[in-house]
C-alpha positions, -999 to +999 in steps of 0.1 A: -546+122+017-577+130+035-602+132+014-590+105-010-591+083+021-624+091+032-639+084-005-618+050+003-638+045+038-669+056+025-665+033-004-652+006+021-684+007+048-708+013+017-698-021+002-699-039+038-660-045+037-657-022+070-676-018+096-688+020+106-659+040+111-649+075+129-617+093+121-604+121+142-570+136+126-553+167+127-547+176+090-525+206+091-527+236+067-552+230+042-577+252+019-608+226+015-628+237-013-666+226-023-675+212-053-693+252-062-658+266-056-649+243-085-672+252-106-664+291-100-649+316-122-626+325-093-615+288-082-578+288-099-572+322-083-586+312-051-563+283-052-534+304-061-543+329-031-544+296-005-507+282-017-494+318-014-501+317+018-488+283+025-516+265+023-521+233+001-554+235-016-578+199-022-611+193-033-629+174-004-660+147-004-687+166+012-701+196-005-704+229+011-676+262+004-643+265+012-631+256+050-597+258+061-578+237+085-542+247+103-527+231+131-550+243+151-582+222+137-593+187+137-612+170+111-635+145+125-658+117+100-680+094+104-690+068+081-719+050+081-736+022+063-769+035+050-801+009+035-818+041+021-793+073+026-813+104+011-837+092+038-814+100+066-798+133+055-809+158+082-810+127+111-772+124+102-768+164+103-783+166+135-772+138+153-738+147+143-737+187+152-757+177+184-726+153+197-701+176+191-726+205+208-722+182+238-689+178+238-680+215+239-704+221+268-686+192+292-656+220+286-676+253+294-683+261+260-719+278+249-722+259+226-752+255+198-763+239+166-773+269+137-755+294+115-741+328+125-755+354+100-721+356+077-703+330+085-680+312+059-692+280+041-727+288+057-751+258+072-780+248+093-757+226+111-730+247+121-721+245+156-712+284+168-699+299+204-736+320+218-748+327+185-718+349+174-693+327+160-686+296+142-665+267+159-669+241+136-688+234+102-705+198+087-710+188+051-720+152+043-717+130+009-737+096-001-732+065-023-756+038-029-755+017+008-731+045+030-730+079+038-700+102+048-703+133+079-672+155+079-663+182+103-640+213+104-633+222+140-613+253+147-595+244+181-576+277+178-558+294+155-588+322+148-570+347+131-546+324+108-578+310+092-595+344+087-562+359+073-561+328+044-600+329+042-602+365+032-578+364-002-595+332-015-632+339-005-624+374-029-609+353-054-643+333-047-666+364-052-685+351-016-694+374+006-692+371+046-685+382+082-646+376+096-654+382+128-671+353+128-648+332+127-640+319+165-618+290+179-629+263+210-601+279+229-610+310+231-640+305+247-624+292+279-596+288+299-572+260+295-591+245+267-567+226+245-564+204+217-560+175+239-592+184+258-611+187+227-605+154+214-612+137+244-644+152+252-653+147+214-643+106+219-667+108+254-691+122+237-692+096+207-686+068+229-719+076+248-739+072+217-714+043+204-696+011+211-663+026+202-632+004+193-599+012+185-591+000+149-558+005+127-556+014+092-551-011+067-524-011+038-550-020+011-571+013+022-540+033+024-527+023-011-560+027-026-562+059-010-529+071-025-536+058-058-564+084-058-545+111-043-547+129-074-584+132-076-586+157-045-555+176-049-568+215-066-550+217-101 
């Protein structure tokens, strides 16, 4: 459902019926390909090589090439209400790879904002381990009045999302590097999941007045109704 409910929250914020909202969630094993996958030759293939390996496949908000999550990643958003959003594109970026830069310092990580040369689904805002490889990625989508930052953060789980990567970025016809793909944990000791998050929240709430705030039904039945719309054929 994440992506449908995201286009539900951006929607939401955009029209003033939220307020600005952040959503950390762990989404389990997923293939999350761009809207340029889509359009590829190799996309149904690609798709095909993610469920073989047990992953479902979904079309998500933001643009960018396929990312994969496991168990091992997080997915953080953040939606924002926006007067003028192309104007704020690359403050949004930055601001947003520069918080969770932070936040993998406080645990030991060397952490920076820029791309590794061959990473997968490539950007100016990745945030990588020393310059060698990439921890999390960012894409970002906007609607008249709101604007929509998503992450992919490999907490662990490396190798799993190289294994799945390789079969569908062939499929894909992309070219890129595997080893650099890196997880937060391995870049420390005793850096877990748990730590993660809660250096991630510390490092939000010092830039935010962060509340706690429960889903609605409404959101949650408009998000299934559209279900459909992000799941790959």
């Amino acid at each position: 459902m994440g992506p449908a409910l995201s286009r539900v929250l951006l929607n939401q914020v955009a029209a003033g019926e939220r307020p600005p909202t952040i959503r950390l969630s762990r989404p389990g094993r997923v293939v999350a390909f761009g809207r340029r996958d889509v359009h590829s030759e190799g996309y149904g293939r690609a798709v095909a090589a993610a469920r073989s390996a047990g992953f479902e496949a979904m079309e998500r908000l933001t643009g960018g090439r396929a990312a994969v999550y496991t168990e091992g990643a997080l997915s953080l958003t953040i939606t924002t209400p926006e007067y003028e959003p192309g104007r704020g594109t690359m403050r949004r970026f930055g601001d947003a790879a520069e918080t969770l830069t932070l936040a993998l310092r406080e645990l030991g990580v060397d952490a920076r904002t820029g791309a590794v040369p061959g990473e997968y689904c490539p950007g100016d805002f990745s945030v990588n381990s020393g310059g060698k490889v990439k921890l999390a990625g960012i894409g970002q989508r906007m609607v008249k009045g709101g604007a929509h930052v998503g992450f992919v953060i490999v907490v662990s789980d490396s190798q799993l999302v190289r294994d799945v990567l390789e079969p569908v970025y062939r499929e894909l016809e992309l070219e890129w590097n595997p080893d650099t793909v890196g997880a937060i944990a391995e870049q420390g000791e005793g850096i877990q999941m748990a730590k993660v998050e809660a250096s991630l929240l510390s490092a939000l709430g010092s830039r935010r007045d962060l509340r706690p705030a429960t889903l609605d039904d409404a959101a949650r039945d408009q998000a299934e109704a559209i279900r459909s719309w992000h799941r790959s054929p």
